[in-house]
C-alpha positions as CSV (number, residue, x, y, z in Angstrom):
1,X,82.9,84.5,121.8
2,X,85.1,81.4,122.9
3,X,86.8,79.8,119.1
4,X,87.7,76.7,118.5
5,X,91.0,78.3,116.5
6,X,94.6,78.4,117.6
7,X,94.6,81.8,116.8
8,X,92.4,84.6,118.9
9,X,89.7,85.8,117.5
10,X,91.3,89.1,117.2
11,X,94.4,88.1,115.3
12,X,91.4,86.3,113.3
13,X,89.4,89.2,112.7
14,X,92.2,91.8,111.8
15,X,94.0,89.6,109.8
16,X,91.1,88.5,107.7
17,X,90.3,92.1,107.7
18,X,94.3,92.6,106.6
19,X,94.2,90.5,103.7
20,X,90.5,92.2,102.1
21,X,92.3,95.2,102.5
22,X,95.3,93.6,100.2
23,X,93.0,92.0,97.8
24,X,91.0,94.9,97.6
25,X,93.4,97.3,96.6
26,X,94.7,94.9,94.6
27,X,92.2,94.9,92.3
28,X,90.9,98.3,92.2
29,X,94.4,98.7,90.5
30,X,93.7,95.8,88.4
31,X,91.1,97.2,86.9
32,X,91.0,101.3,87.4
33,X,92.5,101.4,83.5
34,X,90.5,99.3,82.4
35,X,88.2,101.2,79.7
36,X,85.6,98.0,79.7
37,X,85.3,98.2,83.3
38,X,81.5,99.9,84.0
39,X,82.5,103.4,85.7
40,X,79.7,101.8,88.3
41,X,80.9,99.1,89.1
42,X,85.0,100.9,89.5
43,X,83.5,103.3,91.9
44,X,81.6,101.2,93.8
45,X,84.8,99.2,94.7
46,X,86.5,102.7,94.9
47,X,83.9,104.3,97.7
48,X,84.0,100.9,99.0
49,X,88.2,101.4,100.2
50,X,88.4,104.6,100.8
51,X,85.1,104.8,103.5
52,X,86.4,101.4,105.1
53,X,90.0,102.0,105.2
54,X,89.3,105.9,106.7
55,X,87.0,104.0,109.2
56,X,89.7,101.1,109.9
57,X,92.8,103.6,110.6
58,X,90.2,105.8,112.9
59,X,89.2,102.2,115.1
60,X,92.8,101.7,115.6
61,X,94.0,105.5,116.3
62,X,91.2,106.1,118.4
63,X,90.3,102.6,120.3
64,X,92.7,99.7,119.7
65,X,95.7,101.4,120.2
66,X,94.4,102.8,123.7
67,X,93.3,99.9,124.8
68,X,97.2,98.8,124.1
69,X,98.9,101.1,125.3
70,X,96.5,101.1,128.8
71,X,97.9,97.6,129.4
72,X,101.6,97.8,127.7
73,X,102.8,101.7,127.5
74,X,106.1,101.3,126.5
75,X,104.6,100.0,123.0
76,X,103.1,103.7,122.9
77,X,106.0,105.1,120.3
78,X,105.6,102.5,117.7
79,X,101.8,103.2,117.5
80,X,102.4,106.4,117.2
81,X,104.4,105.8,114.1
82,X,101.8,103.7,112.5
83,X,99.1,106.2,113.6
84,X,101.8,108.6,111.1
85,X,101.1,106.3,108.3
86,X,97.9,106.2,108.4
87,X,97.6,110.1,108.2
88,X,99.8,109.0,104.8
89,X,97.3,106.5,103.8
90,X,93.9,108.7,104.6
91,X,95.7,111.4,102.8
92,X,96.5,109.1,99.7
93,X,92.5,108.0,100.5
94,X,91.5,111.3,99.8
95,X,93.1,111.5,96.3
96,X,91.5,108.1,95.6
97,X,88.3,109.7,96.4
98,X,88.6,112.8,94.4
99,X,89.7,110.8,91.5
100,X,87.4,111.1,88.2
101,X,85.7,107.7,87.3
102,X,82.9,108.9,84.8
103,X,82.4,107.0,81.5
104,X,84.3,108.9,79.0
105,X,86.5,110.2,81.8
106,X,90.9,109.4,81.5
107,X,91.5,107.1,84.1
108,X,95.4,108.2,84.4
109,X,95.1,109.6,87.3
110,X,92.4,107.0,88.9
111,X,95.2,104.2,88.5
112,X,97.8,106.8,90.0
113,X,95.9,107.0,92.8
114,X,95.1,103.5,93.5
115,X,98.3,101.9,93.0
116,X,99.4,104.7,95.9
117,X,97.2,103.2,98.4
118,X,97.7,99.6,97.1
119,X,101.7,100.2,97.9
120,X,100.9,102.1,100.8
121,X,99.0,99.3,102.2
122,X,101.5,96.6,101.6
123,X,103.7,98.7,102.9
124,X,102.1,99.7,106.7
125,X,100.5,96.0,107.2
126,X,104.7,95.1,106.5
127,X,105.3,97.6,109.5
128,X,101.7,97.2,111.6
129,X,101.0,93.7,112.0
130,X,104.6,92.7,113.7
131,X,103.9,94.7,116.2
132,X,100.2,94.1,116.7
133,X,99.5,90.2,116.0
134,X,101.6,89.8,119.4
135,X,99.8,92.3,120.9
136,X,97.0,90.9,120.1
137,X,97.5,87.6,121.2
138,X,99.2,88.8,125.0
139,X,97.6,92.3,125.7
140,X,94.2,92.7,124.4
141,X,91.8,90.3,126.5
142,X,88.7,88.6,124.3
143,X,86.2,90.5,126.7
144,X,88.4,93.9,125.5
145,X,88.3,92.4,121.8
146,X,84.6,91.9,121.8
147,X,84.1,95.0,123.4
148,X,86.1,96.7,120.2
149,X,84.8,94.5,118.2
150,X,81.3,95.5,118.5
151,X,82.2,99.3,118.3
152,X,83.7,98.9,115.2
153,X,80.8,97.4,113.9
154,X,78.3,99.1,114.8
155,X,80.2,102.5,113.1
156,X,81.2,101.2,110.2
157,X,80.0,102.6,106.9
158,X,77.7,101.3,104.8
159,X,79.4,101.6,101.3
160,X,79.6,98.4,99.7
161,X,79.0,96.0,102.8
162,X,78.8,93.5,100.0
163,X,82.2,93.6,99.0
164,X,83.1,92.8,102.4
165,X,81.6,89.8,102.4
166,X,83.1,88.8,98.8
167,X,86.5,89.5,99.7
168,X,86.5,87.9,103.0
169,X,85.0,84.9,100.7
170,X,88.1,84.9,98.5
171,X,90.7,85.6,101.0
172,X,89.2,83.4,104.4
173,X,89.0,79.4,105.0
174,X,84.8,79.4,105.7
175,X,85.3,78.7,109.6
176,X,87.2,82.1,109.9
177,X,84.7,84.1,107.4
178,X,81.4,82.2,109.9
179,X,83.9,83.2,112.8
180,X,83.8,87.3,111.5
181,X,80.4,86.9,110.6
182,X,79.0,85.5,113.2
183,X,79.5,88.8,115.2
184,X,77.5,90.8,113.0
185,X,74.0,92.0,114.8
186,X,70.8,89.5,114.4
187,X,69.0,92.0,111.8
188,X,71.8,92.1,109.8
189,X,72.5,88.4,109.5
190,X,69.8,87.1,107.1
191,X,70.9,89.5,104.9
192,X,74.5,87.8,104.5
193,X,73.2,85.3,101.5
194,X,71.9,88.0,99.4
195,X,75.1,90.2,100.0
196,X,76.8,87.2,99.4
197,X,75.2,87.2,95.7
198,X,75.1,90.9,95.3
199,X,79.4,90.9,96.1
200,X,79.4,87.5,93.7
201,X,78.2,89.4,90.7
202,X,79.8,92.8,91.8
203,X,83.4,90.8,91.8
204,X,82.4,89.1,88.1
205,X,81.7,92.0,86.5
206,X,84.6,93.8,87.7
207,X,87.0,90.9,86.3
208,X,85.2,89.9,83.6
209,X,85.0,93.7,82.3
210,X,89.1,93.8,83.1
């Protein structure tokens, strides 16, 4: 797909993708205390991270950085080290996952958890992206990107589509989120308006509840 932005499309993509990772994290620890908060609606946005982050780190370790290091070896050793930290962060995701959310249930350990991966996050994107928005921009080639692109898209898990959609809302310009979006396959594109509402209300309650 040819873009009209100064910016690749996969700097594009993977930062958007980046920063609904940020805001996403964000607010699960925003509101994982929170005894207002509908135990739903919390592990909706829960299952949401920890199945799209697990599926984002395995795209990277097992395509992207590949398709790097094919072209530009001698990056091989710091890719390595953020493949490291993201056995961290799935192993953080796992405590996330395993944390109780039930109404009625102490949320201690919920907000622990969270605020682990939120940290975590901040903390390999301050390392990863460095290294890879360059990489990006002179290594990967947009028939390469689209070729990952698709891959990714067509594996990626189902929980909480939606919130995808609402966080690239909150954290895109609308010519980037139409850029993203625009990729998705034609059965899935009528859909967007309705996930767009679904993720609207899904976001309210969550803050409004908080």
């Amino acid at each position: 797909m040819q873009s009209a932005h100064t910016e690749p499309v996969a700097v594009i993509e993977t930062r958007l993708s980046h920063d609904m990772h940020r805001a996403a994290t964000s607010l699960l620890v925003e509101v994982a205390g929170r005894p207002a908060v509908p135990s739903a609606a919390l592990a909706e946005l829960r299952d949401f991270l920890v199945a799209n982050l697990h599926h984002h780190h395995e795209s990277e370790d097992g395509l992207l950085w590949p398709m790097i290091t094919t072209t530009a070896p001698e990056v091989a050793e710091s890719l390595a080290a953020l493949s490291t930290e993201h056995d961290r962060l799935d192993a953080a995701l796992d405590v996330l996952a395993a944390a109780p959310i039930g109404d009625g249930a102490d949320r201690a350990a919920l907000t622990e958890a969270a605020t682990a991966v939120r940290d975590l996050i901040r903390h390999h994107l301050e390392h990863e992206e460095p290294l890879l928005f360059p990489a990006l921009r002179t290594l990967v080639s947009p028939e390469a990107w689209d070729d990952f692109s698709q891959k990714v898209i067509a594996t990626s898990p189902p929980q909480g589509a939606h919130l995808m959609i609402g966080f690239f809302d909150e954290t895109g310009t609308p010519d980037e989120v139409d850029l993203v979006l625009d990729r998705l396959p034609e059965p899935v594109r009528p859909l967007i308006p309705e996930m767009r509402r679904q993720a609207r209300e899904a976001l309210r309650v969550l803050r409004v509840a908080a």
